[in-house]
C-alpha positions in Angstrom: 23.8 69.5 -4.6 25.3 66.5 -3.3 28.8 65.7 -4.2 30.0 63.2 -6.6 31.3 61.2 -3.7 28.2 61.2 -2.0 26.0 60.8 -5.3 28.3 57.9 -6.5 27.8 56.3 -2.9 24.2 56.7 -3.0 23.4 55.3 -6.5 26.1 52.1 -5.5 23.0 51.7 -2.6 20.2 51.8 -4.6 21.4 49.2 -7.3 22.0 47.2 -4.1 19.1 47.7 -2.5 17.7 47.3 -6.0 19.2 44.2 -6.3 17.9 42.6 -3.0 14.5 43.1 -4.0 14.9 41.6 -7.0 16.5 39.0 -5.7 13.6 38.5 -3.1 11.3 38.0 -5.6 13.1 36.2 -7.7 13.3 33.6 -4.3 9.9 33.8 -3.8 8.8 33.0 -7.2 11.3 29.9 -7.3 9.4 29.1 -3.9 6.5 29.2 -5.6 7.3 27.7 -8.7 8.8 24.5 -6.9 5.5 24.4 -4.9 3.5 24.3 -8.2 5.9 21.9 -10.1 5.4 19.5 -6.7 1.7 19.8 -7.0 1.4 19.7 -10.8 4.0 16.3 -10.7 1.3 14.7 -7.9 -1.6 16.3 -9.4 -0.7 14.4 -12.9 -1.6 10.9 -11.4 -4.4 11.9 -9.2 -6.8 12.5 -12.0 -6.8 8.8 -13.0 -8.2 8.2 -9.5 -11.7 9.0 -8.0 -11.8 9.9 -4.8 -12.0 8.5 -1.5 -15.0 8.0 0.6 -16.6 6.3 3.6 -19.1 4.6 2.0 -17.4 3.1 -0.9 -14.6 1.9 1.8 -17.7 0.3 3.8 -19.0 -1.5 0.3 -15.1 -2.6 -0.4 -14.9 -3.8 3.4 -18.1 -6.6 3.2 -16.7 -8.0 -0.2 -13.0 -8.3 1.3 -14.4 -9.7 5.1 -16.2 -12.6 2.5 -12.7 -13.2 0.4 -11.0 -13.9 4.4 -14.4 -15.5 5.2 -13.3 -18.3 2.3 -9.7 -18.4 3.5 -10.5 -19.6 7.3 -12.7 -22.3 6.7 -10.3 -24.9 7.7 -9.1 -23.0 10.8 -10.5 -23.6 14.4 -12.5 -21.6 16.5 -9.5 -20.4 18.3 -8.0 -19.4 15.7 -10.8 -17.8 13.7 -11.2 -15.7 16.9 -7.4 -14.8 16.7 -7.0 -13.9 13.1 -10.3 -12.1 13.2 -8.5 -9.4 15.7 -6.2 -9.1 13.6 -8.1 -8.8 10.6 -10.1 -5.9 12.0 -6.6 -4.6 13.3 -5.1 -5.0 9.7 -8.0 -2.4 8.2 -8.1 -0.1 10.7 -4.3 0.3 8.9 -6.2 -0.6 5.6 -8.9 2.8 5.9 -5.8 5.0 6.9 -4.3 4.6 3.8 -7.0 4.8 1.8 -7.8 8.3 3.4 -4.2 10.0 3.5 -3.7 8.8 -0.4 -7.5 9.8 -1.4 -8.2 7.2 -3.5 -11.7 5.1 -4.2 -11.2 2.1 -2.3 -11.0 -1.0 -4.7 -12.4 -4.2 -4.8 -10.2 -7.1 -5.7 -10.9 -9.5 -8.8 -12.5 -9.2 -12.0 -15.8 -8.5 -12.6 -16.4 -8.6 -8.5 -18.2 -5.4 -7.4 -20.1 -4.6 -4.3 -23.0 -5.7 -6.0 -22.0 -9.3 -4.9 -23.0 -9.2 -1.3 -26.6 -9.1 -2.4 -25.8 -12.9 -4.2 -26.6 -16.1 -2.7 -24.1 -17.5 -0.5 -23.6 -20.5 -2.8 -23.0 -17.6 -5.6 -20.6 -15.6 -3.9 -18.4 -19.0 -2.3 -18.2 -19.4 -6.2 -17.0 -16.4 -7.4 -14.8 -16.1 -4.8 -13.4 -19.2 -4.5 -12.6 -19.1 -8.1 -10.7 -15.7 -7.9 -8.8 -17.0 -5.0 -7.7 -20.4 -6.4 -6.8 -18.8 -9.7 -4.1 -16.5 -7.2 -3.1 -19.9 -5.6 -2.8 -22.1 -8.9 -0.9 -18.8 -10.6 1.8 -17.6 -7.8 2.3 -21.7 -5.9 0.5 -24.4 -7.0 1.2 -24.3 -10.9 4.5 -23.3 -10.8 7.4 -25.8 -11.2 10.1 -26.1 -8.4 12.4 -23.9 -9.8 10.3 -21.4 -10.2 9.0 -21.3 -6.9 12.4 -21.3 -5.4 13.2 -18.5 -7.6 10.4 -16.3 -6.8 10.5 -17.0 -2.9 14.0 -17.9 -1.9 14.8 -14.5 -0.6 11.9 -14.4 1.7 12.1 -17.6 3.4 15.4 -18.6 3.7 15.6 -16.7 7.1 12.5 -17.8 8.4 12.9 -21.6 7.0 16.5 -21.5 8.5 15.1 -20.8 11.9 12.6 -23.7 12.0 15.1 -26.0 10.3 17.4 -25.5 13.1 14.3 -26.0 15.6 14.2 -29.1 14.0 11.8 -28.9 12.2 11.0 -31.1 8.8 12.9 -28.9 6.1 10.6 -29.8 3.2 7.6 -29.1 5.2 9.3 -25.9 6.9 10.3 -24.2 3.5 6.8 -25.3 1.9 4.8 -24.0 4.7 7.3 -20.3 4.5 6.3 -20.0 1.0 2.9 -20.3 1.8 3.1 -17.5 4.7 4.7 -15.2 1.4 1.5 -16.6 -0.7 -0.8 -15.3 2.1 0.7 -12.1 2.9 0.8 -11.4 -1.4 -2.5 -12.8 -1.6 -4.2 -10.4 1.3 -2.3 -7.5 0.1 -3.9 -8.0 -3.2 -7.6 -8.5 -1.6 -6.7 -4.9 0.5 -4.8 -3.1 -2.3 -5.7 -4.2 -6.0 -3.2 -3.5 -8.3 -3.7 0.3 -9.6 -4.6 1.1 -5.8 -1.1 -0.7 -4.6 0.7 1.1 -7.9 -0.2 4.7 -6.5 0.4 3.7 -3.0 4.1 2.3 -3.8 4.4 5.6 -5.9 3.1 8.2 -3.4 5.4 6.7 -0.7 8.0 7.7 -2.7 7.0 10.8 -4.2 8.6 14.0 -3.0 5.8 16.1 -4.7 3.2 14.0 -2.1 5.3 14.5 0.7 6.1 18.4 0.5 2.3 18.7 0.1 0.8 15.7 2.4 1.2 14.0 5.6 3.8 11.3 3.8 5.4 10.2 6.7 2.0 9.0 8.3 0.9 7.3 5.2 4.4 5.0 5.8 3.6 4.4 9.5 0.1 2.8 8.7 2.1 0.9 5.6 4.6 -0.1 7.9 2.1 -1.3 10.7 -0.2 -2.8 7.7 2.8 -5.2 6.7 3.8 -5.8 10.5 -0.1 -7.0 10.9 0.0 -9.0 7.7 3.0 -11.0 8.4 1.4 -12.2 12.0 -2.0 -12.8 9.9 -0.2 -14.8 7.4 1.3 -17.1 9.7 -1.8 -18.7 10.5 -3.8 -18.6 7.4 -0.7 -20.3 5.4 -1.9 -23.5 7.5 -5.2 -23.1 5.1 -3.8 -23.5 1.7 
């Protein structure tokens, strides 16, 4: 028989040895709920999305080369050798993305599929054309002063400062800066159409996504994407 001391201490051990494995699992089943809440919250959006793969990228790739095909027409051959480094440099970013975020590649414009590289040329300059002067007429062209200065002020005033002081013509400086933010929106919309650039913009932010995948690569092709687009834009502005 043990004594009541000894009995007393050894029953205050067990309830606290008890208690630690309890607690263990109660820690390890928190762990493990938080991992499924993480996946279950990215998981929610992810079934609205097919999947991505190499091919469909490929088909998505010959219809967006024919969009910047339609932009460059008024550029040089110096130039079109330039911009067409960095347009292959701009994808490379482009397919990344894609990849990490798993997502069917998209085509941009209504009623444009892949289907239109087998058109004739006059066909596809048409249907193009008319998708990108729509973007043009919609976001510059049509829009009163005001609201252009509204919707671009922020982004040029730096940029349109710097010239001005280079003296540079001010009307022609702050025209031709709000054409550079045309180009880059424009672009972006040819390389991520709008629910592709909505789950992008989401799983950059997503702490589900980034407890589960490679996050922080998926903002250094982003980040190198819009470093590449902003050089790009500077010369295709002169086109429109």
């Amino acid at each position: 028989m043990f004594s009541e001391d000894v009995e007393n201490e050894m029953m205050v051990e067990s309830r606290q040895t008890l208690e630690k494995i309890r607690n263990k699992q109660n820690q390890t089943k928190s762990f493990q709920d938080r991992m499924q809440e993480h996946w279950s919250t990215y998981d929610k959006g992810r079934s609205f999305f097919e999947e991505y793969t190499p091919e469909i990228f490929e088909s998505k790739m010959k219809v967006d080369l024919l969009y910047m095909d339609q932009l460059l027409q008024k550029l040089d051959n110096q130039q079109i050798s330039e911009v067409e480094k960095l347009i292959s440099s701009v994808y490379k970013d482009v397919k990344e993305i894609y990849e990490i975020m798993n997502v069917k590649p998209e085509i941009y414009g209504k009623n444009i599929t892949e289907d239109i590289i087998n058109e004739s040329t006059e066909m596809i300059h048409n249907h193009l054309s008319k998708n990108i002067h729509s973007f043009l007429a919609r976001n510059y062209y049509d829009l009163p002063v005001e609201k252009k200065e509204s919707m671009y002020y922020e982004r040029v005033k730096e940029d349109s400062a710097d010239l001005i002081h280079e003296n540079h013509n001010p009307k022609e400086v702050v025209a031709y800066s709000m054409k550079k933010c045309l180009m880059e929106d424009f672009v972006k919309n040819v390389c991520f159409p709008f629910s592709a650039r909505c789950r992008l913009n989401y799983l950059l932010q997503d702490e589900a996504f980034g407890d589960v995948f490679d996050q922080e690569s998926l903002q250094e092709h982003y980040d190198s994407f819009n470093k590449k687009l902003k050089s790009l834009s500077k010369i295709v502005a002169a086109c429109v």
